[in-house]
Biopython code that builds the backbone (N, CA, C, O; Angstrom):
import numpy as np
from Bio.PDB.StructureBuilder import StructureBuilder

atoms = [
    (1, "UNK", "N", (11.007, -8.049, 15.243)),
    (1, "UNK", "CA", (9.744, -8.659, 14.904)),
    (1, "UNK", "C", (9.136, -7.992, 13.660)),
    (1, "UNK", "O", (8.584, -8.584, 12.732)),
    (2, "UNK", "N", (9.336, -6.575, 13.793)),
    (2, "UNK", "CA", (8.466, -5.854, 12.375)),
    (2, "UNK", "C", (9.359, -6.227, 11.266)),
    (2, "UNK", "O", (8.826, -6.298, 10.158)),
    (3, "UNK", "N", (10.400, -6.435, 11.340)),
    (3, "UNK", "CA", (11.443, -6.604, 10.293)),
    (3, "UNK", "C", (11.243, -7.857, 9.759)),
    (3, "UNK", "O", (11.541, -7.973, 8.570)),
    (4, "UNK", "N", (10.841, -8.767, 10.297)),
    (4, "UNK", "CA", (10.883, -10.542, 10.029)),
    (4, "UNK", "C", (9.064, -10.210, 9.857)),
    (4, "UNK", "O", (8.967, -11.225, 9.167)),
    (5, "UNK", "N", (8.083, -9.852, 9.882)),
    (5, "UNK", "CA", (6.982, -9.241, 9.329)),
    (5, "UNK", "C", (7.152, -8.943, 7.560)),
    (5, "UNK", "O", (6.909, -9.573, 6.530)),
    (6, "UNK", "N", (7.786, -7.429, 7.971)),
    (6, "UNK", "CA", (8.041, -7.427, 6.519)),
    (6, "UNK", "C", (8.478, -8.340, 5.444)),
    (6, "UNK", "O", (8.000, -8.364, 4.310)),
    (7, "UNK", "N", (9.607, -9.230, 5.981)),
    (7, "UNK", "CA", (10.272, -10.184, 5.184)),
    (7, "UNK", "C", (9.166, -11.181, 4.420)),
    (7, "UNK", "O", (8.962, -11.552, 3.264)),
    (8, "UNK", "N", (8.549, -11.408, 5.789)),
    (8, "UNK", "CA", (7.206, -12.472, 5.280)),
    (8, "UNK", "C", (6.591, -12.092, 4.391)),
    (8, "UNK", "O", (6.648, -12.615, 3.278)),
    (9, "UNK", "N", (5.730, -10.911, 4.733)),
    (9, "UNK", "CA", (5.191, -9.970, 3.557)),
    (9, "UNK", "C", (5.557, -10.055, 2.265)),
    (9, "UNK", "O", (4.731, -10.510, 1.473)),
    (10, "UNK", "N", (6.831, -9.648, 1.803)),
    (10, "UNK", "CA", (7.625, -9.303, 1.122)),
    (10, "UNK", "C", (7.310, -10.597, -0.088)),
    (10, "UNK", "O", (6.687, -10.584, -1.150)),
    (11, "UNK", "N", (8.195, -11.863, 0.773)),
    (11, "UNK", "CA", (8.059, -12.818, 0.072)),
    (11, "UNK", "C", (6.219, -13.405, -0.190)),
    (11, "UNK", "O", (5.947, -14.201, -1.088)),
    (12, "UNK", "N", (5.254, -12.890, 0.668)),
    (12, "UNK", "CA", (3.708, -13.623, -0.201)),
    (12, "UNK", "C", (3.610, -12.664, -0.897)),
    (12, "UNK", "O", (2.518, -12.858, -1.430)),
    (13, "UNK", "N", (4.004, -11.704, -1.297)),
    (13, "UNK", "CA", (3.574, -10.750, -2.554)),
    (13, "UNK", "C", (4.171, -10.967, -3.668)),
    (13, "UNK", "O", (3.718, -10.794, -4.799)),
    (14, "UNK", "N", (5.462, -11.447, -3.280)),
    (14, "UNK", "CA", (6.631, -12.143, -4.641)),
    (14, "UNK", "C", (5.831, -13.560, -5.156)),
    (14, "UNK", "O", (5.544, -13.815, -6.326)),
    (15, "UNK", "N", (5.581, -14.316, -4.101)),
    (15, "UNK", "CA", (4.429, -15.066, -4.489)),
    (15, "UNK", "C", (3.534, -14.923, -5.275)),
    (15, "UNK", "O", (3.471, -15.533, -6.343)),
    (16, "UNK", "N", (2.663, -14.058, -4.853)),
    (16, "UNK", "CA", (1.289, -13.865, -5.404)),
    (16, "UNK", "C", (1.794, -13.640, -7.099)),
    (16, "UNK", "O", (1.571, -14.551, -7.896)),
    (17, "UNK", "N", (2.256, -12.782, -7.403)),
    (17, "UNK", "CA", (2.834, -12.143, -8.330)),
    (17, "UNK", "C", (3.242, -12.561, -9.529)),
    (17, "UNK", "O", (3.163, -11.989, -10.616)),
    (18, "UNK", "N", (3.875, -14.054, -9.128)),
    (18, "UNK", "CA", (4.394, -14.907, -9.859)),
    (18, "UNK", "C", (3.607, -16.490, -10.124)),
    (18, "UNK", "O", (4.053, -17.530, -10.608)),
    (19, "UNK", "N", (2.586, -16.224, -9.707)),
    (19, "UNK", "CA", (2.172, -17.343, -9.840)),
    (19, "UNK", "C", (0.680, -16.953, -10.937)),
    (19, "UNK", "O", (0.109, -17.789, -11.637)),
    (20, "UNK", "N", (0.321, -15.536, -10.827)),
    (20, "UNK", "CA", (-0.482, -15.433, -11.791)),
    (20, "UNK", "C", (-0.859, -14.002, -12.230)),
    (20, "UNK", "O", (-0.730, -13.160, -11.341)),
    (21, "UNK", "N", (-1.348, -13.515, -13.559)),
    (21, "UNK", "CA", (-1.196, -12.680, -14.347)),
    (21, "UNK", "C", (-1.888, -11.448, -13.594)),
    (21, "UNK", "O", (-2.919, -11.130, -14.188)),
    (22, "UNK", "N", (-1.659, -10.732, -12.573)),
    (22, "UNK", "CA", (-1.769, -9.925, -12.160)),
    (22, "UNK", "C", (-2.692, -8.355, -12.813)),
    (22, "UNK", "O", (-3.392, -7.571, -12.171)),
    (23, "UNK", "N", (-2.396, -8.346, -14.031)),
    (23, "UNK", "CA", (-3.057, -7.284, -14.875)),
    (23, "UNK", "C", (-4.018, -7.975, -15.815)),
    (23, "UNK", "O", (-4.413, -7.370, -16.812)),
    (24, "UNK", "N", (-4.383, -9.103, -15.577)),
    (24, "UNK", "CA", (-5.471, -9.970, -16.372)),
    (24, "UNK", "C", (-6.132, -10.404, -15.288)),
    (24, "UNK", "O", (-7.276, -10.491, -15.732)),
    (25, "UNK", "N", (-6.183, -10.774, -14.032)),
    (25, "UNK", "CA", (-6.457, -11.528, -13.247)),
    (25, "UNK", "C", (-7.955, -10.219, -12.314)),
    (25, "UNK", "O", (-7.674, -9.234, -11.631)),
    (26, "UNK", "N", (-9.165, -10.644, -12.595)),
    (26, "UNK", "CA", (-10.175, -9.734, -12.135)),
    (26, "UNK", "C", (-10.779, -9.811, -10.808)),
    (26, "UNK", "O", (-11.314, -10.918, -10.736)),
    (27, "UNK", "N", (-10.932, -9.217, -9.818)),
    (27, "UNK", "CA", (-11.676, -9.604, -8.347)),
    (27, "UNK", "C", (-12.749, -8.644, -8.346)),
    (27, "UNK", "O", (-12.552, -7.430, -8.395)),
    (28, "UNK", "N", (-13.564, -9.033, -8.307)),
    (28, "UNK", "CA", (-15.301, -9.061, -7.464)),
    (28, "UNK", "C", (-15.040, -8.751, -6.278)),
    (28, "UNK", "O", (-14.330, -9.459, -5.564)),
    (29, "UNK", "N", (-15.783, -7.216, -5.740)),
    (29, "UNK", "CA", (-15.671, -7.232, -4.409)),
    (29, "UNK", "C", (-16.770, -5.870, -4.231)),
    (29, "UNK", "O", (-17.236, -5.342, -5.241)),
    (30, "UNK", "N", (-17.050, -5.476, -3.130)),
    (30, "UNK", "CA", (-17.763, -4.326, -2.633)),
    (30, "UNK", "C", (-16.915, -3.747, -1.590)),
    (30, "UNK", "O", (-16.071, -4.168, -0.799)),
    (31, "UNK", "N", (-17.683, -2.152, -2.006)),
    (31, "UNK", "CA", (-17.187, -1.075, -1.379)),
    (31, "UNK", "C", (-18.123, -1.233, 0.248)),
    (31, "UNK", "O", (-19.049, -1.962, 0.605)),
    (32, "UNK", "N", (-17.304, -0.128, 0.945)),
    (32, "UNK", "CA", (-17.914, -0.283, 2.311)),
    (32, "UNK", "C", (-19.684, 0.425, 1.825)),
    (32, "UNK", "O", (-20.655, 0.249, 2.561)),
    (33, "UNK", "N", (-19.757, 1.099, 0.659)),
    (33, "UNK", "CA", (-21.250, 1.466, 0.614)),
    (33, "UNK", "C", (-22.147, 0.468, -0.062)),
    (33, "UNK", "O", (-23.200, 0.885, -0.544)),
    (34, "UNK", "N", (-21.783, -1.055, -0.165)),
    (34, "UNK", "CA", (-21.734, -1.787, -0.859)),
    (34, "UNK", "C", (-22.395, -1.849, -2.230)),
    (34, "UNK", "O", (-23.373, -2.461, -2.658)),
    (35, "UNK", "N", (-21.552, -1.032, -2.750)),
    (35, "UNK", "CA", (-21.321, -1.318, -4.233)),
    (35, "UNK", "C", (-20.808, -2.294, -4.858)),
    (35, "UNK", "O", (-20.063, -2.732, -3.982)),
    (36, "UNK", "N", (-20.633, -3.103, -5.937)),
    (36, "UNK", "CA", (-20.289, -3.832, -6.244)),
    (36, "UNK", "C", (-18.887, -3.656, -7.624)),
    (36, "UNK", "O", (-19.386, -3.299, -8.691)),
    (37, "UNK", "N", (-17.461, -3.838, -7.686)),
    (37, "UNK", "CA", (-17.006, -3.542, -8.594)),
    (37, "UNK", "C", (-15.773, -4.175, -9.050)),
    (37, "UNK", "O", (-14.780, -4.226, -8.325)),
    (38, "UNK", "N", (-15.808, -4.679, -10.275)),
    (38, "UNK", "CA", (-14.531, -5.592, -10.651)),
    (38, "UNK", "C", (-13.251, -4.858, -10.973)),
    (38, "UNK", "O", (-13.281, -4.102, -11.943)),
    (39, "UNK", "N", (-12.048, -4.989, -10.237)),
    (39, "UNK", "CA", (-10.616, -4.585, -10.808)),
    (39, "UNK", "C", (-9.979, -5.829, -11.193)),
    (39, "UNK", "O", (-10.484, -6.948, -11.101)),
    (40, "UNK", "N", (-8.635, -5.488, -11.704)),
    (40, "UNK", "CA", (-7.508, -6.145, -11.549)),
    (40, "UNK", "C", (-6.522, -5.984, -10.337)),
    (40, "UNK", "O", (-6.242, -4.983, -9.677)),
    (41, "UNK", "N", (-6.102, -7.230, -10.254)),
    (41, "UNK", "CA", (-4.949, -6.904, -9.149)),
    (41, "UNK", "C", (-4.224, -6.160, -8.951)),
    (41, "UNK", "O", (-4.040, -5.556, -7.894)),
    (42, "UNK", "N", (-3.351, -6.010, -10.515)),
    (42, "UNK", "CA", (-2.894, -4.811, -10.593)),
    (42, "UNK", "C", (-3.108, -3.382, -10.143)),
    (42, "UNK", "O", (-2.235, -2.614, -9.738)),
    (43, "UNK", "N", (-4.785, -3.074, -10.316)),
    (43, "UNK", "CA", (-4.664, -1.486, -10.375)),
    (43, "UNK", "C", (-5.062, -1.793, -9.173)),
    (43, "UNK", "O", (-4.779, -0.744, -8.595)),
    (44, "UNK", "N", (-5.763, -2.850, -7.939)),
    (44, "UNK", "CA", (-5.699, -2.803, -6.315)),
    (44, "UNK", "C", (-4.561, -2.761, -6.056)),
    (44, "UNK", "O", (-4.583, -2.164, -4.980)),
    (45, "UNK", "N", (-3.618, -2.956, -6.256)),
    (45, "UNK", "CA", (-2.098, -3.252, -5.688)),
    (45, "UNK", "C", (-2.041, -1.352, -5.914)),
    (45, "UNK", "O", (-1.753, -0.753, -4.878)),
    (46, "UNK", "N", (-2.253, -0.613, -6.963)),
    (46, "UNK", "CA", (-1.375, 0.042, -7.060)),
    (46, "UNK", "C", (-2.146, 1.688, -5.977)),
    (46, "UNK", "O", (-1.660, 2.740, -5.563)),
    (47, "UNK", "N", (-3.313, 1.136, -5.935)),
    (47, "UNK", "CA", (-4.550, 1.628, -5.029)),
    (47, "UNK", "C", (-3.878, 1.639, -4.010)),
    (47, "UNK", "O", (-3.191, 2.600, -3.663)),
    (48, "UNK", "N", (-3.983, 0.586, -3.399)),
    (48, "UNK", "CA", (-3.290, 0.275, -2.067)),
    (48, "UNK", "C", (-2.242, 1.165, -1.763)),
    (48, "UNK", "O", (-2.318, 2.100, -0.966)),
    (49, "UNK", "N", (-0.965, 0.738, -2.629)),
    (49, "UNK", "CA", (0.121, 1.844, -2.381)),
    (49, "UNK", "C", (0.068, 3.300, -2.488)),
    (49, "UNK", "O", (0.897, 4.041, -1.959)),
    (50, "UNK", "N", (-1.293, 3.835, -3.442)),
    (50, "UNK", "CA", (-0.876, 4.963, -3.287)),
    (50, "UNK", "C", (-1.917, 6.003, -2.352)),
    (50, "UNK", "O", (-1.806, 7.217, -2.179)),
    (51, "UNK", "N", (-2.870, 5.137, -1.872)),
    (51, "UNK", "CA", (-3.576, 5.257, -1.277)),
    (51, "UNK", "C", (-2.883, 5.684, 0.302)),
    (51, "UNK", "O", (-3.230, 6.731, 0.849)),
    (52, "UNK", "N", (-2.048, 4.905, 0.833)),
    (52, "UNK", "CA", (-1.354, 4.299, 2.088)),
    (52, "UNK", "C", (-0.409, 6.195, 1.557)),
    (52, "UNK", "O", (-0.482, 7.079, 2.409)),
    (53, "UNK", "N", (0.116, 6.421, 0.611)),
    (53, "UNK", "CA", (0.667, 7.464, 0.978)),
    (53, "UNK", "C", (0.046, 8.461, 0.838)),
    (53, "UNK", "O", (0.658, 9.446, 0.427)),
    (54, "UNK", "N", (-1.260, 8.556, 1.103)),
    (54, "UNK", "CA", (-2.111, 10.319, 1.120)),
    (54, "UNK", "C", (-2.346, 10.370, 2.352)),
    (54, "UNK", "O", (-2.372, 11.492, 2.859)),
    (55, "UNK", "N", (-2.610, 9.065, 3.295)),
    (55, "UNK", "CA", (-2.805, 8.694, 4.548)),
    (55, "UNK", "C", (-1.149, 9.744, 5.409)),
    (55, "UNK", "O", (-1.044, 10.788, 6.053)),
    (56, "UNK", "N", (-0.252, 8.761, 4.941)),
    (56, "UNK", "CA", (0.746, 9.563, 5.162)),
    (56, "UNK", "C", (1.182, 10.938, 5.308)),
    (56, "UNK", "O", (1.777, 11.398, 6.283)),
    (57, "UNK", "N", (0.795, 11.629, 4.131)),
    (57, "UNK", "CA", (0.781, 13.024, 3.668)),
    (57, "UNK", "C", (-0.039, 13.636, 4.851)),
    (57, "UNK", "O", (0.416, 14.648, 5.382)),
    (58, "UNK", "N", (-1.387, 13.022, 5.372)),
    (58, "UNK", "CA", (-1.993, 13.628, 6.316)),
    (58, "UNK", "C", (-1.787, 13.480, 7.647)),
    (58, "UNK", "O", (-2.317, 14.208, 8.487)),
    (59, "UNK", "N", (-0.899, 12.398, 7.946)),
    (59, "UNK", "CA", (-0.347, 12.572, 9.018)),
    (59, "UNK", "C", (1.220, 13.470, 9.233)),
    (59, "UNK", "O", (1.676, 13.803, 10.327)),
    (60, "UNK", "N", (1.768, 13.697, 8.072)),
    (60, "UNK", "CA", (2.480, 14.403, 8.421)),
    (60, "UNK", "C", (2.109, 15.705, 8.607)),
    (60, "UNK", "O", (2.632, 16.313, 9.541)),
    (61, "UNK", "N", (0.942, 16.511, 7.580)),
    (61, "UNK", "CA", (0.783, 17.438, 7.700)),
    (61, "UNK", "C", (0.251, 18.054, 9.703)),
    (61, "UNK", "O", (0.502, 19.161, 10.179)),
    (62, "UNK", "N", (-0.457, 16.930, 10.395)),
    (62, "UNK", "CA", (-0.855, 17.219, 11.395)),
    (62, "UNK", "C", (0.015, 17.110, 12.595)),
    (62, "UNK", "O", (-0.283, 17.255, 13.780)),
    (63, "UNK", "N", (1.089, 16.840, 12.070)),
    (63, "UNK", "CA", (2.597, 16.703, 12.893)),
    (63, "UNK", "C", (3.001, 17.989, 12.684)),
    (63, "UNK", "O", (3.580, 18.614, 13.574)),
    (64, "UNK", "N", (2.808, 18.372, 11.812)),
    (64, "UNK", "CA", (3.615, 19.587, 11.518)),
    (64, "UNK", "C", (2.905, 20.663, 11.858)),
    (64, "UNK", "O", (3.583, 21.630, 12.204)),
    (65, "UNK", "N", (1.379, 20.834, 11.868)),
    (65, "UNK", "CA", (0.714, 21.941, 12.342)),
    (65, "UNK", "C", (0.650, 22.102, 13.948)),
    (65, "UNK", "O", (0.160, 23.036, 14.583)),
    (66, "UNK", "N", (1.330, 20.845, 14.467)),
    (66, "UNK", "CA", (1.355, 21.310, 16.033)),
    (66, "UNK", "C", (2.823, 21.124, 16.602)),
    (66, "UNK", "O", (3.260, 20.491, 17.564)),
    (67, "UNK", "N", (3.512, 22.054, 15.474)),
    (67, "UNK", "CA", (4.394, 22.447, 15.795)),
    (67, "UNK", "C", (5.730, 21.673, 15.951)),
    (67, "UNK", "O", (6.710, 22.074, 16.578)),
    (68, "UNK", "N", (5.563, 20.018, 15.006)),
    (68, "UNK", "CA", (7.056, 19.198, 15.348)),
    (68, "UNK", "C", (7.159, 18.652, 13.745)),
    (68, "UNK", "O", (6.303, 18.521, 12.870)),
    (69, "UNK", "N", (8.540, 18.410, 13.778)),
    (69, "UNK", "CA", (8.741, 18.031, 12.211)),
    (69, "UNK", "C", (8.746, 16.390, 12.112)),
    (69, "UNK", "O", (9.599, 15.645, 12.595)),
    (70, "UNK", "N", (7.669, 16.044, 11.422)),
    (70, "UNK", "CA", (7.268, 14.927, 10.726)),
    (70, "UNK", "C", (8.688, 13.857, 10.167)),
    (70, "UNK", "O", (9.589, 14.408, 9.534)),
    (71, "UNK", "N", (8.741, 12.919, 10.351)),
    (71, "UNK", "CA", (9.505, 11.926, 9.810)),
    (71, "UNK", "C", (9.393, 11.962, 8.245)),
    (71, "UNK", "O", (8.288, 12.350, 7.866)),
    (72, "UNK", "N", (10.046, 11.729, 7.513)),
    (72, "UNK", "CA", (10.378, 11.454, 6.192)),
    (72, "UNK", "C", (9.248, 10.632, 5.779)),
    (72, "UNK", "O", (9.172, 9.631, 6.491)),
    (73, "UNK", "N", (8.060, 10.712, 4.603)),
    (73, "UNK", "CA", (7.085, 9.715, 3.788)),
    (73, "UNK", "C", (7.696, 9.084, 3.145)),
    (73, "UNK", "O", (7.429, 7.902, 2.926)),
    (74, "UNK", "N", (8.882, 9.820, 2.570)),
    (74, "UNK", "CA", (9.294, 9.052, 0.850)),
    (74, "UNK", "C", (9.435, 7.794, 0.681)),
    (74, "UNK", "O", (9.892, 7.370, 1.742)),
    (75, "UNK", "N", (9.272, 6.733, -0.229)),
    (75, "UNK", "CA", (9.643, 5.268, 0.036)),
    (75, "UNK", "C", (11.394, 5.446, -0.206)),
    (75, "UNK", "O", (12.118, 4.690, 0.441)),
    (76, "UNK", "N", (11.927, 6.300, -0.998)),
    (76, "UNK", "CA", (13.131, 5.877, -1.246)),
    (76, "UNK", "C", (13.989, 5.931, 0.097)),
    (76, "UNK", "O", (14.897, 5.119, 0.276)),
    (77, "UNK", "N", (13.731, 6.734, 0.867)),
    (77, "UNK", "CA", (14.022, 6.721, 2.412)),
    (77, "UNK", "C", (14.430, 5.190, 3.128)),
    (77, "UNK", "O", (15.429, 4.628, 3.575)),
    (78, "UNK", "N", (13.327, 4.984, 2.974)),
    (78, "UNK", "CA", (13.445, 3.320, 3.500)),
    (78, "UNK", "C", (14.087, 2.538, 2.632)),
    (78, "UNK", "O", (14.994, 1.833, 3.076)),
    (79, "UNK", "N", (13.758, 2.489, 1.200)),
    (79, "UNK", "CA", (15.104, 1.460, 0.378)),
    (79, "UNK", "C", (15.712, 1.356, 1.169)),
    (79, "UNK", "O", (15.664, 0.385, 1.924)),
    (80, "UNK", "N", (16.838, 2.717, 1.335)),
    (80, "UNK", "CA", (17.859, 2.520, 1.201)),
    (80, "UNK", "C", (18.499, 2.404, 2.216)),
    (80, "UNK", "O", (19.729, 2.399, 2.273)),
    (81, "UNK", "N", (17.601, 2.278, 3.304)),
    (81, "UNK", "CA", (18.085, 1.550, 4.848)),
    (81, "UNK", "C", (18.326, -0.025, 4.456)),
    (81, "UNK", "O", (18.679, -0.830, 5.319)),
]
sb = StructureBuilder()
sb.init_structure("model")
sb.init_model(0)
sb.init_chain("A")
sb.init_seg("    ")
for serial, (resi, resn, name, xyz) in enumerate(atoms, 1):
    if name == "N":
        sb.init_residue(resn, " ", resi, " ")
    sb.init_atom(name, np.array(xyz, "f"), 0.0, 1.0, " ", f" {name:<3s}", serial, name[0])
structure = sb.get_structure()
């Protein structure tokens, strides 16, 4: 099921992507303190991803301070499954 998830995923982002200029393309939105602030898709996309791995970083670190070794973060890990 997570696998046929991803797939889906996979392909609406190949979507999105291709259908319009991603580093020209601006969104309007607010922060949870509601602020108000325009990006590009681009630099949310790249937010997102690198955001999702500090999250990571901190869960491994709290795996590891109680004493068990943390699974692998790296993305290249997963490629290449």
């Amino acid at each position: 099921m997570l696998k046929r998830s991803n797939e889906s995923l996979s392909q609406l982002w190949s979507d999105l992507i291709h259908r319009i200029d991603i580093n020209k393309t601006q969104i309007t939105y607010n922060n949870l303190a509601g602020d108000s602030f325009e990006s590009s898709i681009s630099d949310i996309i790249t937010q997102l991803f690198s955001h999702g791995s500090y999250h990571r970083g901190q869960v491994a670190r709290i795996i590891r301070e109680s004493g068990q070794k943390p699974l692998s973060t790296d993305f290249i890990v997963f490629a290449r499954q």
